[in-house]
C-alpha positions in Angstrom: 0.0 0.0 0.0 1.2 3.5 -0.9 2.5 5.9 1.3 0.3 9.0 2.0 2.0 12.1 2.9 0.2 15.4 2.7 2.3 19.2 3.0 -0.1 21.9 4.0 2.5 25.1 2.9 2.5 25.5 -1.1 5.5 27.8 -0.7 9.1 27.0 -1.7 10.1 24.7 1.4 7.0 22.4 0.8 6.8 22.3 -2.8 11.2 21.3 -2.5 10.0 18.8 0.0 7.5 17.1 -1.8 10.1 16.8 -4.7 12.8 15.5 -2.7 10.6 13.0 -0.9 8.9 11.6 -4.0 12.2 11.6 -6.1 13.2 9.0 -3.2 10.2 6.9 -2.7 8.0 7.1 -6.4 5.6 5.3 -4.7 4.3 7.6 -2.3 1.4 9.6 -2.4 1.8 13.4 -1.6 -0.6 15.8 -1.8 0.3 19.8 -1.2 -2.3 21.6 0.2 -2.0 25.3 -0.6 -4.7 27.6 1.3 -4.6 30.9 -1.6 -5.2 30.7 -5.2 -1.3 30.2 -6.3 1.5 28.7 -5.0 4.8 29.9 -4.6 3.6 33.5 -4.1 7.2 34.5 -2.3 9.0 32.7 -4.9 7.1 35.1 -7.1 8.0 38.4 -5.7 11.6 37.8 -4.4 14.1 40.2 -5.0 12.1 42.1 -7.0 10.7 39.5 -9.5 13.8 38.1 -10.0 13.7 35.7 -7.2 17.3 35.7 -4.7 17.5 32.2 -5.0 20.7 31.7 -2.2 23.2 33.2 -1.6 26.9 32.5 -2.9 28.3 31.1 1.1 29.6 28.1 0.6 30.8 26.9 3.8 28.5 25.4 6.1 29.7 27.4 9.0 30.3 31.3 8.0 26.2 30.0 5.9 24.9 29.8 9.3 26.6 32.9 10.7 23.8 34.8 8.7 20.6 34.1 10.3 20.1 36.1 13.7 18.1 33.3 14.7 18.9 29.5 13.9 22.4 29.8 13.3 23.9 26.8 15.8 21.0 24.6 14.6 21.4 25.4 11.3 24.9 24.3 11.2 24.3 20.7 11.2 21.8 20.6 8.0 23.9 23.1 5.7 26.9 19.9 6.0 24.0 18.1 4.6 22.3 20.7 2.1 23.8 24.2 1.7 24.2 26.8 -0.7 26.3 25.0 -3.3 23.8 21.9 -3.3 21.1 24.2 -3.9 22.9 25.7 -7.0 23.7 22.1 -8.1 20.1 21.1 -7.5 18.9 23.7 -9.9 21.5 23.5 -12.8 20.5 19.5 -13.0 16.9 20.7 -13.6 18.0 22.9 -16.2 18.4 26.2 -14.0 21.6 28.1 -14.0 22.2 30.5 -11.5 24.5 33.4 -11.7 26.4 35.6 -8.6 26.0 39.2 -8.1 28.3 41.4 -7.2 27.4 41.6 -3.0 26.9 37.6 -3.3 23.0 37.1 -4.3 22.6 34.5 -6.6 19.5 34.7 -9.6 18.0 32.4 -12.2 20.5 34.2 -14.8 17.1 34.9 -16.6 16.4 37.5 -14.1 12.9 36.3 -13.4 11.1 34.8 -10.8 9.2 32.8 -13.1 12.1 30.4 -14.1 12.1 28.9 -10.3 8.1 28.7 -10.5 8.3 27.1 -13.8 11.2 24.6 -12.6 9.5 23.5 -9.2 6.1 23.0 -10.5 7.1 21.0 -13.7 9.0 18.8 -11.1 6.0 18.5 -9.1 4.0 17.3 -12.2 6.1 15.3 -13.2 6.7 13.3 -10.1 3.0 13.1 -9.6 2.8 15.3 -7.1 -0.9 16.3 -6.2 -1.6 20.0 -5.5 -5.1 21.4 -4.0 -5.5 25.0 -4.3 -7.9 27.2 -1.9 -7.4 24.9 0.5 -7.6 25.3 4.0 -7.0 22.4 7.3 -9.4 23.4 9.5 -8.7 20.6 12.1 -5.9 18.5 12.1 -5.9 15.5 15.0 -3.8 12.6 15.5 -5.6 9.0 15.9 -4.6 6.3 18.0 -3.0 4.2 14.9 -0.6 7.2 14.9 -2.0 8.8 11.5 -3.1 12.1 10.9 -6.8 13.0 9.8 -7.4 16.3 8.7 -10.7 18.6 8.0 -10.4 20.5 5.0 -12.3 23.9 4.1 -14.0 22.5 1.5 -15.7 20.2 3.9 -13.7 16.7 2.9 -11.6 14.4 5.2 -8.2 13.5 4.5 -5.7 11.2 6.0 -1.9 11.2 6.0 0.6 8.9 7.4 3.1 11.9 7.7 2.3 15.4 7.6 4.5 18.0 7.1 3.8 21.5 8.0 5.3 24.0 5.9 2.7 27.3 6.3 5.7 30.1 6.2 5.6 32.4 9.0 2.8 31.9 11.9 2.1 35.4 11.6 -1.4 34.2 10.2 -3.8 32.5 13.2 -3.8 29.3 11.2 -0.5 28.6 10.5 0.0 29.0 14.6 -3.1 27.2 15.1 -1.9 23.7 13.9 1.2 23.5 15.3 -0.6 23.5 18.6 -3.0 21.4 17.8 -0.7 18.9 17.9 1.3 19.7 20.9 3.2 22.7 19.6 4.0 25.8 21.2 4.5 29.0 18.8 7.0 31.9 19.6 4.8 35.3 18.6 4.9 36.5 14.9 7.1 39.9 14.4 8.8 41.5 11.4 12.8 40.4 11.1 13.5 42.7 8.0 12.3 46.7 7.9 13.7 50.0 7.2 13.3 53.1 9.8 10.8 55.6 10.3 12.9 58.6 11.1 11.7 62.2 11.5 14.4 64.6 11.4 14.9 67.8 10.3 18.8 66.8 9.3 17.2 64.4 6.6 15.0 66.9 5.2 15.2 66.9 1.3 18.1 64.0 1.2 15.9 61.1 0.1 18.0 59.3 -2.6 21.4 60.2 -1.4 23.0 56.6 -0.7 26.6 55.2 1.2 28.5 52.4 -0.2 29.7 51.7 3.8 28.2 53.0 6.8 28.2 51.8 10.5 25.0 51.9 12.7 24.2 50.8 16.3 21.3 50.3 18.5 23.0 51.3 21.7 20.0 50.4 24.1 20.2 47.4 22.7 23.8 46.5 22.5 23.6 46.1 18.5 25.7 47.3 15.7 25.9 46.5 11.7 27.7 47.6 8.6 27.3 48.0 5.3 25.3 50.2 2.9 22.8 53.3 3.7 19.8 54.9 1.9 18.2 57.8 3.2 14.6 57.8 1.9 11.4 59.8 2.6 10.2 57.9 5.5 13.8 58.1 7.1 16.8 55.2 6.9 16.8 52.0 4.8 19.3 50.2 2.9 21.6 46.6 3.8 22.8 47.8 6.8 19.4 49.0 8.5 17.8 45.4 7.2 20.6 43.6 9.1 20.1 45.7 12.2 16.5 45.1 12.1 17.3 41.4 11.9 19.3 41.0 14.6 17.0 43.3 17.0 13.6 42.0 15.6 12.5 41.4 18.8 14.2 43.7 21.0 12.6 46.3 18.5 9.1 45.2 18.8 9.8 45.5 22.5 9.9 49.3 22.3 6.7 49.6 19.6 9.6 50.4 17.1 10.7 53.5 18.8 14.3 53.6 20.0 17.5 55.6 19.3 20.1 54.5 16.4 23.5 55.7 16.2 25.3 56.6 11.9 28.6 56.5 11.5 29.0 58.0 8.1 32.9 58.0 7.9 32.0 53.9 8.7 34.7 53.5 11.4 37.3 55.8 10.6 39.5 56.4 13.6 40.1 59.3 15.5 43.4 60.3 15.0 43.3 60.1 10.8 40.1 62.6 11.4 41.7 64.7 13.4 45.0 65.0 11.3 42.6 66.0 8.2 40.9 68.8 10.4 44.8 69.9 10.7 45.6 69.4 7.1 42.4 71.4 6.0 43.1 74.4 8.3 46.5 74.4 6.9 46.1 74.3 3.8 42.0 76.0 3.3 42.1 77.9 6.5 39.8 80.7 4.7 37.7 77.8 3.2 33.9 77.7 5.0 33.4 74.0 7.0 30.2 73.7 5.3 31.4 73.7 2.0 34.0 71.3 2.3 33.0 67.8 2.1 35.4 65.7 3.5 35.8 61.6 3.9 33.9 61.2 0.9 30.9 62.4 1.5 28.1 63.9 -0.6 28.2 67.7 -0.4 24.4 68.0 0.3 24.7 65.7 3.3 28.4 67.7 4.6 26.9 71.1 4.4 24.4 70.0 7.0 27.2 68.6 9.4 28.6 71.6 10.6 25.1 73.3 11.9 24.4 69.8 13.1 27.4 70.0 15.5 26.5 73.3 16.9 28.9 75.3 14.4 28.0 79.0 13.2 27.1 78.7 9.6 30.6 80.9 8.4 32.9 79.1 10.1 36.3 78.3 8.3 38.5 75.9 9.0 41.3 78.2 10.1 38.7 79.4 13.0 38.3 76.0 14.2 38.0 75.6 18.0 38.8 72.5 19.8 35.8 71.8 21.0 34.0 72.5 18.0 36.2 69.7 15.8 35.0 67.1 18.9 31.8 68.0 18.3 32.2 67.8 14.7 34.0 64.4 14.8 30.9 63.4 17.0 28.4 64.2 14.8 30.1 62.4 12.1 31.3 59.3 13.6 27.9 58.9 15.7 24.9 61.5 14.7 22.0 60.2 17.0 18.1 59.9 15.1 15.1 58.7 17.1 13.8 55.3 15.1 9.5 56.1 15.6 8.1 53.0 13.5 8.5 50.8 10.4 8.4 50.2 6.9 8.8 46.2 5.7 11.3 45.3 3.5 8.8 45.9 0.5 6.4 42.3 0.2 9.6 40.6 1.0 7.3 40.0 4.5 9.8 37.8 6.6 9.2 37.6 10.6 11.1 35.6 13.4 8.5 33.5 15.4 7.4 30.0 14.8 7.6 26.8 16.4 10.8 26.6 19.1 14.0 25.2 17.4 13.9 22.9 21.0 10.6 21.2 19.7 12.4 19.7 16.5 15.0 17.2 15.3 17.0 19.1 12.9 18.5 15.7 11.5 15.2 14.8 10.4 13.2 18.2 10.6 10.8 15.9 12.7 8.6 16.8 15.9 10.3 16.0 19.1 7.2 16.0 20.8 4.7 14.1 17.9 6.5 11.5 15.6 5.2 11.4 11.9 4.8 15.4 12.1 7.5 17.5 10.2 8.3 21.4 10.0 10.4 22.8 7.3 10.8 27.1 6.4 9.5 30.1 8.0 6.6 28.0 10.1 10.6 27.4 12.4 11.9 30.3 14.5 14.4 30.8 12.3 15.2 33.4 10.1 17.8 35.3 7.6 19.5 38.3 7.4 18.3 39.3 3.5 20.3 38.1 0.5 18.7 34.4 -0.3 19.0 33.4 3.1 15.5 32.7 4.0 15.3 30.6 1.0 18.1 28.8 1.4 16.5 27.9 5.2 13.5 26.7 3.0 16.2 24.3 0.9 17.5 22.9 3.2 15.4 22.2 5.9 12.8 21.1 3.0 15.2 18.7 1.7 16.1 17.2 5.3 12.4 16.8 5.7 11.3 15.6 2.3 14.2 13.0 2.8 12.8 11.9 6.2 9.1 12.3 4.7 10.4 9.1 2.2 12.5 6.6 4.8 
């Protein structure tokens, strides 16, 4: 008698799942139950249509160094599916993927659609059933150890193993299995947003971007680098995702308001800051502050440093008090803006929360507390800093799962 295995989560970890499962036992039967009227709708509008398949880490250990949370549980199942097995895994179903320059990695088509395309024509051909608009209202376990579910449509289905593969429980439902069968859910809240920031400094320089800046949370004991881009609703960019990542929940503590600290010189020292302030009044002592941008800055956003630091607006560099150039080095090694809500990282909606990495096997992706039931993706607390990350968590715990799913 056939195996029957049913994956509630059409999304990219249960749709590699299913694959992987029935490409190692063709007899089973798997159904994917997907609750909207598409699958693979975060496939679809990854990085910007293009879909950021992974991300070009190779080594298992520096892989699991990006994900604020999962990292030391992660380690384990990227020395058994990582980034490079991904890549393989699609260039052996006719996918090539190519590296940008900050490490991203795209169907070299630049669209979306080529992934789509790729898992679903697997899924077909494997035999892979797929129900669309199709919700589990109940799901209970029997005393034979099977899994009977109530659909939305008002049918009964049974599975042998179930995985659960519903993205992030930030929906009731997705939470609402889990504890149905025994499961515990850690709260739902964003892991990737820019900064709402109100200040009269960033008045009129939305556009202006920095290949390097550093930031920190200092309430929270946080810090990240990398780029900047001032927009109309305040700070966005690389290194305000990553910050947000790593402070997702301490955030949400403080209803998103909380102070953050911009280095724009991105770590230049003290001394080499000082010894320009000495080279300028030397050599441009009659030469205004304000008009001279210095450590390659964008003259719209120097000519506001100077006021910013308390200087009069005429002040030249050969006039330049000592406590004025520590208060200018201040301002530009650690300007202070009050962070008063969010924006999410476009529909790129990623959150931390889910069911406890404690409450699963990661060898297996199986319950620890309800054998035959199987997580894999966002439904975990576990989560990426932005860059293919989150996908590749969907890879490779679908794989472990989908593998476990077939033995």
């Amino acid at each position: 008698m056939s195996k029957q295995i049913v994956i509630v989560g059409g999304g990219a970890a249960g749709f590699f799942a299913a694959i992987i499962c029935a490409e190692n036992t063709p007899s089973a039967q798997i159904t994917i139950l997907e609750a909207t009227s598409r699958v693979l709708a975060k496939v679809k509008i990854s990085g910007g249509g293009r879909c950021n398949v992974t991300h070009a880490c190779f080594d298992p250990k520096s892989l699991a160094e990006y994900y604020p949370r999962g990292r030391r549980e992660l380690t384990g199942p990227f020395h058994h599916w990582q980034a490079q097995d991904t890549v393989d895994w699609f260039a052996s179903h006719g996918v090539k993927l190519k590296t940008e320059a900050d490490g991203r990695m795209f169907p070299v088509t630049d669209s979306s659609q080529t992934i789509i395309d790729c898992l679903t024509g697997e899924a077909a051909r494997l035999g892979i059933s797929v129900r669309l608009n199709c919700t589990v209202q109940t799901v209970k376990k029997n005393d034979a150890g099977s899994f009977a579910l109530s659909l939305s449509d008002g049918s009964q289905l049974a599975a042998e193993k179930l995985l659960l593969a519903t993205g992030g429980t930030r929906l009731a439902q997705s939470a609402v299995l889990p504890a149905a069968l025994g499961h515990e859910t850690m709260p739902a809240v964003p892991s990737l947003f820019s900064f709402h920031v109100r200040h009269p400094f960033l008045n009129g320089l939305a556009g202006i971007s920095f290949k390097s800046v550093q930031l920190q949370a200092p309430a929270q004991e946080l810090a990240s680098e990398g780029a900047l881009l001032i927009t109309h609703e305040g700070l966005s960019g690389p290194s305000v995702l990553k910050l947000s990542a790593w402070g997702a929940r301490a955030f949400a503590g403080t209803s998103y308001h909380f102070q953050v600290l911009v280095d724009w010189t991105n770590g230049l020292d003290a001394t080499s800051m000082h010894n320009t302030f000495a080279r300028y009044r030397h050599q441009h002592g009659r030469r205004r502050i304000a008009t001279s941008a210095l450590f390659n800055l964008p003259q719209r956003l120097w000519e506001r440093i100077p006021a910013q630091a308390g200087l009069p607006e005429e002040r030249c560099w050969a006039e330049l008090r000592r406590p004025e150039e520590e208060s200018l080095l201040q301002t530009l090694t650690a300007q202070s803006f009050r962070v008063e809500g969010k924006s999410l990282n476009k529909d790129e909606f990623v959150t931390c929360g889910g069911v406890p990495t404690r409450e699963i096997d990661f060898r297996t992706m199986q319950s620890k507390l309800c054998p035959g039931l199987y997580f894999a993706g966002e439904i975990i607390d576990i989560d990426g800093l932005t860059g293919g990350f989150n996908f590749q968590n969907a890879w490779t715990t679908g794989y472990l799962a989908g593998k476990a799913l077939a033995a």
